[in-house]
One Martini backbone bead per residue (centre of mass of N, CA, C, O) as a GRO file, in nm:
protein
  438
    1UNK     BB    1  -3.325  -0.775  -1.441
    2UNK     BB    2  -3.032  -0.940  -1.442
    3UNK     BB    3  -2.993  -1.268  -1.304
    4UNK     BB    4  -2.728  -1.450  -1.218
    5UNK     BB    5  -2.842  -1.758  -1.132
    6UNK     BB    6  -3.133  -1.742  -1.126
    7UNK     BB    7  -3.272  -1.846  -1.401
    8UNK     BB    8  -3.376  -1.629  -1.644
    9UNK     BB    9  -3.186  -1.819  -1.861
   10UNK     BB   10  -3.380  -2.084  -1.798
   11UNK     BB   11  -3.607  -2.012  -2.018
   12UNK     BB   12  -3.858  -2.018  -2.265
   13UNK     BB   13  -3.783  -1.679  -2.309
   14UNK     BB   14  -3.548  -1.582  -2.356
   15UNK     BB   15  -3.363  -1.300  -2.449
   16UNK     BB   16  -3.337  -0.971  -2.409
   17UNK     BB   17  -3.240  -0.701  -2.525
   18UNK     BB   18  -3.205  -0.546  -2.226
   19UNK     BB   19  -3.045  -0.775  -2.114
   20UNK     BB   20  -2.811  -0.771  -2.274
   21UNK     BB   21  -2.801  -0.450  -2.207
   22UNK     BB   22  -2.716  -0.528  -1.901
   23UNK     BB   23  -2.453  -0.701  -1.951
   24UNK     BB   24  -2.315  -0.432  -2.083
   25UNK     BB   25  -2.317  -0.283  -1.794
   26UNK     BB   26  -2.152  -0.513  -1.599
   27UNK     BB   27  -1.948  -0.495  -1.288
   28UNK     BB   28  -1.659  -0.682  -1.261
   29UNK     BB   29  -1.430  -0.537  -1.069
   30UNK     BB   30  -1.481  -0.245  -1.245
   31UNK     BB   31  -1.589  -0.315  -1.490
   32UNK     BB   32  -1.624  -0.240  -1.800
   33UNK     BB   33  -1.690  -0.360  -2.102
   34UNK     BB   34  -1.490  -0.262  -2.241
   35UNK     BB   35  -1.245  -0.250  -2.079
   36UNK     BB   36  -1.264  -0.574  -2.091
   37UNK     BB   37  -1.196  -0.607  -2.386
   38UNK     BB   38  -0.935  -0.464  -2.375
   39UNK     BB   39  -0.816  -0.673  -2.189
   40UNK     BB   40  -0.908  -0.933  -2.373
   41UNK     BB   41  -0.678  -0.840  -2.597
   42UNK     BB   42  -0.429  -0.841  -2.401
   43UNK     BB   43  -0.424  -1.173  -2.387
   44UNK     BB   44  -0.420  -1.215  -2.676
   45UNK     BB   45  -0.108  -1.089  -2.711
   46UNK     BB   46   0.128  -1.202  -2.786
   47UNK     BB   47   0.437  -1.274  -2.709
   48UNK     BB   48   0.795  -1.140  -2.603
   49UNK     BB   49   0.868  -1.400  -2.490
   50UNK     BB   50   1.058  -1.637  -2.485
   51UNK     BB   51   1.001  -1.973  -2.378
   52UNK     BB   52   1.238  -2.050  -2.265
   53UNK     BB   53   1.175  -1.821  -2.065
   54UNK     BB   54   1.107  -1.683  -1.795
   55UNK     BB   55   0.847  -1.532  -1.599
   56UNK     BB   56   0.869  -1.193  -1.471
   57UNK     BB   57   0.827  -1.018  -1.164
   58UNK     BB   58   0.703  -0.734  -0.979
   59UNK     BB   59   0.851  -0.525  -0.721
   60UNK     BB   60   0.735  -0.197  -0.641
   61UNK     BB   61   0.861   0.039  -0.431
   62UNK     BB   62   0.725   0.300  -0.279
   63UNK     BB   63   0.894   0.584  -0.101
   64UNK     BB   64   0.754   0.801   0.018
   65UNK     BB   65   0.840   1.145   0.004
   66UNK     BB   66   1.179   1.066   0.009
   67UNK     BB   67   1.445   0.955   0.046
   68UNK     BB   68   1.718   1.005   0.119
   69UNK     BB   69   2.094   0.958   0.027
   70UNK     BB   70   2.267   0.985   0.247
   71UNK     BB   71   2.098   0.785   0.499
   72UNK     BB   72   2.133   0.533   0.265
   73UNK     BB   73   2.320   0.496  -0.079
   74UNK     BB   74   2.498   0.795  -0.025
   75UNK     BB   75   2.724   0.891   0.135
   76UNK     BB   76   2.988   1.138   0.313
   77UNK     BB   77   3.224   1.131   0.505
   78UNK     BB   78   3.352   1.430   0.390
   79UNK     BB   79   3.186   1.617   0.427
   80UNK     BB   80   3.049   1.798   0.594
   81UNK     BB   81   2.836   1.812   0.822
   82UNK     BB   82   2.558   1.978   0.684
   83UNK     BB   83   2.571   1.683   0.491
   84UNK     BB   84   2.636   1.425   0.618
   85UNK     BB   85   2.573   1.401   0.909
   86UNK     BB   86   2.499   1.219   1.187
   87UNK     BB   87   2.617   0.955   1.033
   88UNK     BB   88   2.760   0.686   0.902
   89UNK     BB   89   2.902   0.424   0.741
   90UNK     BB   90   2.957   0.134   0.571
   91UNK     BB   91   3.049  -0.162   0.444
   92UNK     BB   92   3.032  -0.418   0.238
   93UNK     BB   93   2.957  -0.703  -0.013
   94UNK     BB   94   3.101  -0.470  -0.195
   95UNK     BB   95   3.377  -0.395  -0.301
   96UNK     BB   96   3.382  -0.023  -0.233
   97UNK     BB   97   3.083  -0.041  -0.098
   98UNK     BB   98   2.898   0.217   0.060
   99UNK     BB   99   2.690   0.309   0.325
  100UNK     BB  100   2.484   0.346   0.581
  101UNK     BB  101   2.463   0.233   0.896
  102UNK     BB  102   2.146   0.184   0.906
  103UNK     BB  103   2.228  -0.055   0.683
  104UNK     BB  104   2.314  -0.355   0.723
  105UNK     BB  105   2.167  -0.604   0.617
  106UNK     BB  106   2.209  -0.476   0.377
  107UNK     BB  107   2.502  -0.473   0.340
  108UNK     BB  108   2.518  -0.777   0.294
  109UNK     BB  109   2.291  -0.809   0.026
  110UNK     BB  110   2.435  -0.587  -0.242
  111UNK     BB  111   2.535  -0.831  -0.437
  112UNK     BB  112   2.239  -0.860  -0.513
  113UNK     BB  113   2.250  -0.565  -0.584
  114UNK     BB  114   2.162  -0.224  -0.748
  115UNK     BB  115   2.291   0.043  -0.791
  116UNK     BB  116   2.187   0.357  -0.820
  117UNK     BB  117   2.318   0.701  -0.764
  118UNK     BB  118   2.204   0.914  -1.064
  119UNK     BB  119   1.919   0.978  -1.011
  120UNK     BB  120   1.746   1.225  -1.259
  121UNK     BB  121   1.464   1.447  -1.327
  122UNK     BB  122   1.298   1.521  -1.095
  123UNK     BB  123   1.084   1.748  -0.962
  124UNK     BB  124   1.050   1.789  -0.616
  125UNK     BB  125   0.793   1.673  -0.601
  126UNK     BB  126   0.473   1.544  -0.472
  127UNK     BB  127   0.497   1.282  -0.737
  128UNK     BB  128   0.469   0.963  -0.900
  129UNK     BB  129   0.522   0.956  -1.177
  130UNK     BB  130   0.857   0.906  -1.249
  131UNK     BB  131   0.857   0.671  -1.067
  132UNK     BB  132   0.566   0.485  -1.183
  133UNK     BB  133   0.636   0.613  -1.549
  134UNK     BB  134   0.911   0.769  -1.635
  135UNK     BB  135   0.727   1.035  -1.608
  136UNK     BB  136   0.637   1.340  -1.526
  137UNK     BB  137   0.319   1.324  -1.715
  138UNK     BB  138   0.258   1.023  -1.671
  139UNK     BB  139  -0.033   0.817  -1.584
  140UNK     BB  140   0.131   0.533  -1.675
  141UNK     BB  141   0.180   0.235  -1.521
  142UNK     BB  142   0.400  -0.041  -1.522
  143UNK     BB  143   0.148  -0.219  -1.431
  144UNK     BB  144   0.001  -0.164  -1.675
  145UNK     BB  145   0.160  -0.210  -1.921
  146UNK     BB  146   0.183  -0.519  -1.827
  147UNK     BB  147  -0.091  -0.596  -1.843
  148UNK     BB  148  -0.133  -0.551  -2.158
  149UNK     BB  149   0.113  -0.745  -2.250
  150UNK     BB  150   0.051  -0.989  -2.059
  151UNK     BB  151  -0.195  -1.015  -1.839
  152UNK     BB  152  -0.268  -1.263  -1.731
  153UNK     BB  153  -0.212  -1.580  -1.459
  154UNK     BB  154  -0.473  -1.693  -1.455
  155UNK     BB  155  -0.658  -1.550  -1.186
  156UNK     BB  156  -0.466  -1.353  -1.124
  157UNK     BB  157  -0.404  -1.072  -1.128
  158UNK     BB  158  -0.183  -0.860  -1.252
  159UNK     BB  159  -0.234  -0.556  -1.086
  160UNK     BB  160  -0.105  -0.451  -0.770
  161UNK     BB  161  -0.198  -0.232  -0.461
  162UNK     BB  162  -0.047  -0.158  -0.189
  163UNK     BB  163  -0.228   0.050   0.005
  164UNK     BB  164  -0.244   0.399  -0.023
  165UNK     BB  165  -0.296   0.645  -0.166
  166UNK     BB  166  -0.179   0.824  -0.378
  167UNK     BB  167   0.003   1.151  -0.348
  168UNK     BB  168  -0.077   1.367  -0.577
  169UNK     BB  169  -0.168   1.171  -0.801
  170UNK     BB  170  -0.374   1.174  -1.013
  171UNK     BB  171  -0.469   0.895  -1.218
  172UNK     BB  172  -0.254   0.694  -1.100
  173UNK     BB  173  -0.234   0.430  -1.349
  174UNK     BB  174  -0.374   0.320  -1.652
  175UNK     BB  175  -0.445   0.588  -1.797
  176UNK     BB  176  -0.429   0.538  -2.148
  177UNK     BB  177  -0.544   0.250  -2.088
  178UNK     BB  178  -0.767   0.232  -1.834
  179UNK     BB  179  -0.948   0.135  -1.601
  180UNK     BB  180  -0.863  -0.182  -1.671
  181UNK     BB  181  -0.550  -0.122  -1.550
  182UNK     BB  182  -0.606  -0.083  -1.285
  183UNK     BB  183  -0.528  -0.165  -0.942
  184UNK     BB  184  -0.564  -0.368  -0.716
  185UNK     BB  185  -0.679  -0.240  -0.391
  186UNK     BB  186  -0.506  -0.284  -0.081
  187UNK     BB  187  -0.495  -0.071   0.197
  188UNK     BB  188  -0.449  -0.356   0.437
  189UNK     BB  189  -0.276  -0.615   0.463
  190UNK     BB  190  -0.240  -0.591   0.806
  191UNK     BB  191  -0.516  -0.783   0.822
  192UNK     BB  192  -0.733  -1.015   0.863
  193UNK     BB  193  -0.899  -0.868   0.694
  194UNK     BB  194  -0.905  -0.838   0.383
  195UNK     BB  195  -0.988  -0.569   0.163
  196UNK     BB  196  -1.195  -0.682  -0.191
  197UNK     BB  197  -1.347  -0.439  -0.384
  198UNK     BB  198  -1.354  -0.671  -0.653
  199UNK     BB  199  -1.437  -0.910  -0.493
  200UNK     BB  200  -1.743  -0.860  -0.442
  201UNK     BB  201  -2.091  -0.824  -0.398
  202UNK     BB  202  -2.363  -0.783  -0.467
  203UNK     BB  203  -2.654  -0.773  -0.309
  204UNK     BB  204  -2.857  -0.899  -0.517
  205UNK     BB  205  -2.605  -1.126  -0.464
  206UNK     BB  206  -2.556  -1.455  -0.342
  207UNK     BB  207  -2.303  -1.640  -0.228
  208UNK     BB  208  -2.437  -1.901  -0.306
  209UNK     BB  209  -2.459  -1.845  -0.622
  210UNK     BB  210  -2.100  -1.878  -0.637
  211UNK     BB  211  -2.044  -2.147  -0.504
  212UNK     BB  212  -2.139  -2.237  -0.798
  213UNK     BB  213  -1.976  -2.195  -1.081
  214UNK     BB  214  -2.145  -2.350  -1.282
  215UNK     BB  215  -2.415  -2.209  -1.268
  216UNK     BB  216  -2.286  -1.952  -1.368
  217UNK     BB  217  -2.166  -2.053  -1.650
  218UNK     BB  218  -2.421  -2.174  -1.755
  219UNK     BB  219  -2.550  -1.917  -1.791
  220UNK     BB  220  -2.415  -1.757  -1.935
  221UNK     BB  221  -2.434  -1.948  -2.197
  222UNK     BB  222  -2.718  -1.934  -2.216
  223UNK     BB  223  -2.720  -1.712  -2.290
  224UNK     BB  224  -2.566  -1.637  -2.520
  225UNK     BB  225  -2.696  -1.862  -2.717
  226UNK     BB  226  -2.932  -1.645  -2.751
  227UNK     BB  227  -2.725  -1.481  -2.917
  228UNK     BB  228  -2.539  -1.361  -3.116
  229UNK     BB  229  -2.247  -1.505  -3.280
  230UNK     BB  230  -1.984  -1.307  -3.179
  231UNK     BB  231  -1.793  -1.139  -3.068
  232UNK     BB  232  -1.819  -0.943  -2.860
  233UNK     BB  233  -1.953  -1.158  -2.696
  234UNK     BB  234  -1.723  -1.377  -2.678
  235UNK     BB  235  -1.575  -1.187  -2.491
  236UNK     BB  236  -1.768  -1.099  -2.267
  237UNK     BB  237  -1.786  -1.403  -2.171
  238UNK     BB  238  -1.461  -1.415  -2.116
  239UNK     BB  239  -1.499  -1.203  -1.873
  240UNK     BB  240  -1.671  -1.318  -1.677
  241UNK     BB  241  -1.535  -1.573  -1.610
  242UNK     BB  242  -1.272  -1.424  -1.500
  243UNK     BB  243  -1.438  -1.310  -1.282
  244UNK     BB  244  -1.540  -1.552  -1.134
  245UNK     BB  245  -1.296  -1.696  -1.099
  246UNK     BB  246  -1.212  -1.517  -0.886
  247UNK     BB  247  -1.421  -1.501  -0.678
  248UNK     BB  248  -1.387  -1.829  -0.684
  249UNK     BB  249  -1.072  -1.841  -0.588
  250UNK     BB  250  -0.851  -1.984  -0.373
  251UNK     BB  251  -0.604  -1.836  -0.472
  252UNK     BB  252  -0.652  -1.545  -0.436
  253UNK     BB  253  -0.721  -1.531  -0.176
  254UNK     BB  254  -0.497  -1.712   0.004
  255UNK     BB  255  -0.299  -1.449  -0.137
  256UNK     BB  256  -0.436  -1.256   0.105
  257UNK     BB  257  -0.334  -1.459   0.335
  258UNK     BB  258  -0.139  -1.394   0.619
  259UNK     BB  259  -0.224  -1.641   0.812
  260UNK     BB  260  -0.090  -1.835   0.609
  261UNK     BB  261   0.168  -1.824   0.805
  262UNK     BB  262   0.421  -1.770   0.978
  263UNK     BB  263   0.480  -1.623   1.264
  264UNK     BB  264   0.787  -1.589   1.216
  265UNK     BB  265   0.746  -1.444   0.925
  266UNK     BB  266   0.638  -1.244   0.984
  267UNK     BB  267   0.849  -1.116   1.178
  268UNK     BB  268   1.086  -1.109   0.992
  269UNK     BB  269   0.942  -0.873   0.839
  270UNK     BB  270   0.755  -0.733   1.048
  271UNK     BB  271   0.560  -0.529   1.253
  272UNK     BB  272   0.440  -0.389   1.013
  273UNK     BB  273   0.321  -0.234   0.706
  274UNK     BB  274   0.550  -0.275   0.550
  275UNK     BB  275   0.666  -0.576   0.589
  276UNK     BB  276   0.336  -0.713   0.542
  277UNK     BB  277   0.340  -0.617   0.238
  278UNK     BB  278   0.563  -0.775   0.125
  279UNK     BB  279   0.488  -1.046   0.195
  280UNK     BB  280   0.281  -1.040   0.027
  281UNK     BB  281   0.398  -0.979  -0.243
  282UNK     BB  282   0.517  -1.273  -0.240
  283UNK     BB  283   0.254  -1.421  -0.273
  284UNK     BB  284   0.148  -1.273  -0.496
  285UNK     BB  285   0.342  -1.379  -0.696
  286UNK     BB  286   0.368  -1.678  -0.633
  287UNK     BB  287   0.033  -1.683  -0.746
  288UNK     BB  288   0.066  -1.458  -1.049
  289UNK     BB  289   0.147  -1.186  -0.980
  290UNK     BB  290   0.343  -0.985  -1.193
  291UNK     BB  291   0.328  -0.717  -1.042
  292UNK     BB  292   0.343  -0.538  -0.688
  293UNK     BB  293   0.262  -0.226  -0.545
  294UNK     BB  294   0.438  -0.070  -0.260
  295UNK     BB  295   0.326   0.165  -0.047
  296UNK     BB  296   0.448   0.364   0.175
  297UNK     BB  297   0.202   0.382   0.417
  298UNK     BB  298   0.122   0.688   0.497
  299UNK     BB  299   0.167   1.028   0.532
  300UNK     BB  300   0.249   1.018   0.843
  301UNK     BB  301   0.491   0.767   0.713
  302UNK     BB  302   0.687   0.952   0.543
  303UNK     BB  303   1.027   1.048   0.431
  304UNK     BB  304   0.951   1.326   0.532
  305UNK     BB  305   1.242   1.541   0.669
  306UNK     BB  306   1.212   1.884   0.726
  307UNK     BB  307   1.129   1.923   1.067
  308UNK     BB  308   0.852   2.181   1.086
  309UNK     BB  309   0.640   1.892   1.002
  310UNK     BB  310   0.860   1.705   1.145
  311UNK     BB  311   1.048   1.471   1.199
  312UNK     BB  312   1.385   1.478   1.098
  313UNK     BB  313   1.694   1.304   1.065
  314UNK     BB  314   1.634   1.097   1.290
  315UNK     BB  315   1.402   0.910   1.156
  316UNK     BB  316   1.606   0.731   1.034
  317UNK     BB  317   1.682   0.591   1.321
  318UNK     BB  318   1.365   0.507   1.436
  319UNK     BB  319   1.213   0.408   1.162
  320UNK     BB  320   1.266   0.404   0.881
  321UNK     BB  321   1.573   0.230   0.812
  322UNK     BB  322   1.461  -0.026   0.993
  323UNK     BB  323   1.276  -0.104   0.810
  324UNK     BB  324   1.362  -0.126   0.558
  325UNK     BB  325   1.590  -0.327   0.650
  326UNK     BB  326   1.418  -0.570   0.710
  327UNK     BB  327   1.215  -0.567   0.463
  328UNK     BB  328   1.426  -0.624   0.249
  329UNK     BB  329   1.577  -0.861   0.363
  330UNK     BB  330   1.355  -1.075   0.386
  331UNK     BB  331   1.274  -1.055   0.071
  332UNK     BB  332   1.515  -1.159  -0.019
  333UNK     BB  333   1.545  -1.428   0.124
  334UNK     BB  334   1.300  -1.553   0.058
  335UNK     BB  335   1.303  -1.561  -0.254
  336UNK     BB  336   1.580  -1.676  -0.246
  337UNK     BB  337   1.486  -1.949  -0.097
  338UNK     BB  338   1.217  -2.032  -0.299
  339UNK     BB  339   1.322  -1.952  -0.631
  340UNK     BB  340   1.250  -1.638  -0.715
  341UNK     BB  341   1.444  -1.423  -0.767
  342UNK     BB  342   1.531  -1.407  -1.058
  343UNK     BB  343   1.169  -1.409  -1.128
  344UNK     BB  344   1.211  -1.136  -0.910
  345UNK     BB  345   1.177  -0.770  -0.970
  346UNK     BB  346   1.359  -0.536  -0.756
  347UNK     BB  347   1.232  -0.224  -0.656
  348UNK     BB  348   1.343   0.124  -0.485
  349UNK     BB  349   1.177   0.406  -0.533
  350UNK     BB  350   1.153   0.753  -0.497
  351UNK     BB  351   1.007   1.053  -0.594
  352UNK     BB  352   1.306   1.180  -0.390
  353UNK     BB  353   1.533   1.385  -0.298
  354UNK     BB  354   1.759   1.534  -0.045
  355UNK     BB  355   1.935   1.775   0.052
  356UNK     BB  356   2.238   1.843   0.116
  357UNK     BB  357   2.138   2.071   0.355
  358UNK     BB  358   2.075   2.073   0.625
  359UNK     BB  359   1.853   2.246   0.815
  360UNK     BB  360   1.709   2.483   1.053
  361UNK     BB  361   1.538   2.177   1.168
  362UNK     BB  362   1.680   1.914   1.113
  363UNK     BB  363   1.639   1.883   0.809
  364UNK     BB  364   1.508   1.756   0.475
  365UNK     BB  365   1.457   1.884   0.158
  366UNK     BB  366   1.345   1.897  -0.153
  367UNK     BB  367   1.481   1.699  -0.430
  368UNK     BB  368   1.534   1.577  -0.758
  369UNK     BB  369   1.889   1.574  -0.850
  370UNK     BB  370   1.869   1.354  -0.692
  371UNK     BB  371   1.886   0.964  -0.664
  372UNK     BB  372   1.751   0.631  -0.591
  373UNK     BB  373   1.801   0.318  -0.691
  374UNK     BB  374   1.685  -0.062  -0.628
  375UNK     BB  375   1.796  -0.358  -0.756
  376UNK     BB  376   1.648  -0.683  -0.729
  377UNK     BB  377   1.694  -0.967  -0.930
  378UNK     BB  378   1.578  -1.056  -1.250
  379UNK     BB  379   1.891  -1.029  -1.358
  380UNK     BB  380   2.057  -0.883  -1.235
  381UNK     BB  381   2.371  -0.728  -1.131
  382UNK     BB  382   2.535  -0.795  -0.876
  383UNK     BB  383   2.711  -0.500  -0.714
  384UNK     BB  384   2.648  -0.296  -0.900
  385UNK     BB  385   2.707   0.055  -0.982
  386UNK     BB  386   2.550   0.362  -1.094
  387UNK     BB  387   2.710   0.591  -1.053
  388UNK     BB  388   2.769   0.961  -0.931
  389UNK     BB  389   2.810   1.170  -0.715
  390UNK     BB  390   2.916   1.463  -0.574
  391UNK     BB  391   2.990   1.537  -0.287
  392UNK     BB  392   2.671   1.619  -0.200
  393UNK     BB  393   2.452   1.508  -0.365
  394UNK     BB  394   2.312   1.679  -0.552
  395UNK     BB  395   2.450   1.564  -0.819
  396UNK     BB  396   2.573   1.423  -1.139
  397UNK     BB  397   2.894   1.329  -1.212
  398UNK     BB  398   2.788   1.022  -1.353
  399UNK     BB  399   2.572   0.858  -1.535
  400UNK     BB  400   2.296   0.950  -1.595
  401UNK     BB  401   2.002   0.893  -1.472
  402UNK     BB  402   1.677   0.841  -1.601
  403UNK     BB  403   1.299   0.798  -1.599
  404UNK     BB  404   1.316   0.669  -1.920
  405UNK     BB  405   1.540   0.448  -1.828
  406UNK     BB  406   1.417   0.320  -1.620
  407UNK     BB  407   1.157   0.201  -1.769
  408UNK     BB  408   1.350   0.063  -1.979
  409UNK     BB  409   1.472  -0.140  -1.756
  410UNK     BB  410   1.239  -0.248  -1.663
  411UNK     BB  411   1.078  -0.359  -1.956
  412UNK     BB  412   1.361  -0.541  -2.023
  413UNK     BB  413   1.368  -0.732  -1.759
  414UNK     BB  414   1.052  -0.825  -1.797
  415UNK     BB  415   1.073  -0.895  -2.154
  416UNK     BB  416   1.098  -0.646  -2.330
  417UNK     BB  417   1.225  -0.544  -2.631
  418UNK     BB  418   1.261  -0.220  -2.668
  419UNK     BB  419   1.390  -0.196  -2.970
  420UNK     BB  420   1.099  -0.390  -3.139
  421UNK     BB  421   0.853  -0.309  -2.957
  422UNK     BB  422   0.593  -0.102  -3.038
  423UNK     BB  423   0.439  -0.057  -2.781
  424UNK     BB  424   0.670   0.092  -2.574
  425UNK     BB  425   0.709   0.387  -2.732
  426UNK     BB  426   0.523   0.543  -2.538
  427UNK     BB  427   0.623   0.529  -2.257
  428UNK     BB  428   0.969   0.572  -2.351
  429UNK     BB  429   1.062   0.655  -2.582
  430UNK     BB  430   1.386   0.691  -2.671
  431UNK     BB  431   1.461   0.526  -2.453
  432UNK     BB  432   1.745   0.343  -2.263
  433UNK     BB  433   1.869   0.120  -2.118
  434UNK     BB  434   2.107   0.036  -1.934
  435UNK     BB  435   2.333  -0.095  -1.952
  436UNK     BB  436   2.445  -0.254  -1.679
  437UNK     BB  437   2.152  -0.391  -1.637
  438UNK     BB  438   2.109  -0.559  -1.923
   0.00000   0.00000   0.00000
């Protein structure tokens, strides 16, 4: 086998036919040399956004499950009670908009978010595709389209994900773009120890011997020069470069590593897993990733609350509204004290949203014909409020937005030209952005 590292690059005997197709055969972070290739391919691509204008990074938090929307950015305090709920509205800082009472926090710092009211075409069924790719069909993510079209930054993956598997939705990720673009998965944030199973060594490859970048990038030259000088192997070699890089990058890691924050920090976004994947994802694009996927916890704590094989509508009050209320104002308040909010577009929107009356058990089931979306951020207009439901919030009563729609406003803020850049069009079809948030 080719030892990178170990010396046999550096005999002189050459190397073999062998050693070089097992060096494409080599897979660092998971990736083939293929999907490598094409990755490398994709930080090659043009720029899209003038040099002039800050380069836009995005956390979109996924809401497994589909929470309320009467309980949480559409209440509806004149509906009958077995549509309204238990609980009130309250007031924002946007003269006019109200929202559940479950969210004070948030409801202070309103000015600063744009809210979709009207989003509508999902299918009501546990699946992340119309929330993650804006297609009902499409399984590649905003995430994977970003890294192909803007690539890295620096030593930083383009597009990580936060949390566990998503539920339902198989090969949702790189998709149609392949497995090169799918996302560095870190199931479990909030322990002290992050597993970065794209980060690891193989066991036959010692920690000492990469510990030391320069002897294997030196390897790694020497083997290339001894080899035809083609395109396809300086590629090869400069995947192989960047995956080093990663691995031995103190960026990385240390951007992976919550203990590196102040304890006050840690609890202002919340003792939990949603508050402390938050807290990461502001670390990860802080240090230059520019995607940041965030699972709302896994299956046993996700917003479905349909009472006959979960707690019902009261779970809105004890436990999912004060989480997301804590975490996302600690989110939108660190990014603004940092100076990254303008350069940070954050998205929070759920599978589903859930039926406009509450059942014989008191929870709600799924609906997909009406759902919100929460954005702040990235050029964002504080304040927005976007469309409107009936009486019921069960459908859009004016200006419906679709999942084609809303991908084009996210690829829009992130600085992709939606109108003239032809790479985007597999993506979003014919959708253009919402006229009012961009």
């Amino acid at each position: 086998m080719l030892n990178i590292g170990r010396g046999n690059s550096r005999n002189c005997r050459g190397v073999s036919r062998r050693e070089l197709l097992q060096v494409g055969g080599l897979s660092v972070l998971g990736m083939s040399l293929a999907d490598g290739l094409r990755a490398d391919d994709a930080r090659k691509a043009k720029p899209i956004r003038s040099k002039s204008k800050p380069e836009t990074s995005c956390i979109f938090i996924y809401l497994e499950g589909g929470p309320s929307q009467l309980e949480t950015f559409d209440p509806k305090p004149n509906a009958p009670n077995d549509v309204r709920g238990p609980y009130g509205n309250i007031a924002t800082k946007v003269p006019g908009l109200q929202v559940c009472e479950l969210l004070p926090a948030m409801a202070e710092r309103m000015d600063r978010c744009a809210l979709i009211r009207s989003l509508t075409g999902f299918t009501g069924g546990h699946t992340a595709f119309p929330a993650l790719t804006g297609s009902v069909q499409s399984k590649t993510t905003y995430g994977a389209v970003m890294a192909k079209l803007k690539g890295n930054s620096g030593d930083m993956p383009a597009y990580i994900h936060l949390g566990g598997k998503i539920f339902n939705s198989p090969g949702v990720g790189g998709g149609l773009l392949g497995s090169a673009f799918d996302p560095v998965e870190i199931a479990d944030p909030t322990g002290t120890k992050v597993q970065l199973p794209q980060f690891t060594l193989s066991a036959d490859v010692p920690a000492e011997r990469f510990h030391d970048r320069r002897d294997l990038l030196a390897s790694i030259d020497q083997m290339r020069s001894k080899t035809d000088a083609s395109q396809a192997v300086e590629k090869m070699g400069s995947l192989h470069k960047r995956a080093v890089g990663m691995l031995t990058s103190t960026t990385v890691r240390d951007a992976f590593d919550l203990a590196k924050e102040k304890e006050s920090t840690r609890a202002r976004f919340g003792s939990n897993f949603f508050g402390q994947s938050l807290l990461m994802a502001r670390r990860l694009v802080e240090a230059g990733t520019r995607y940041v996927q965030v699972k709302w916890y896994d299956w046993d704590g996700a917003w479905d609350i349909h009472g006959f094989n979960s707690t019902g509508v009261e779970r809105m009050e004890e436990e999912l509204c004060p989480r997301f209320d804590q975490g996302m104002t600690a989110l939108l308040d660190d990014l603004q004290e940092r100076g990254l909010l303008e350069t940070t577009l954050v998205v929070a929107v759920g599978e589903m949203g859930r039926t406009p009356k509450i059942n014989k058990w008191g929870g709600r089931d799924h609906w997909g014909n009406s759902l919100f979306a929460l954005l702040a951020g990235g050029g964002v207009p504080g304040g927005a409020v976007i469309g409107a439901t009936d009486a019921s919030a069960a459908a859009p009563a004016t200006d419906p937005v679709y999942p084609g729609e809303l991908a084009a406003t996210i690829y829009r803020l992130l600085g992709i030209d939606t109108n003239t850049d032809p790479r985007i069009r597999p993506f979003i079809g014919t959708s253009a952005p919402v006229a009012g948030l961009v």
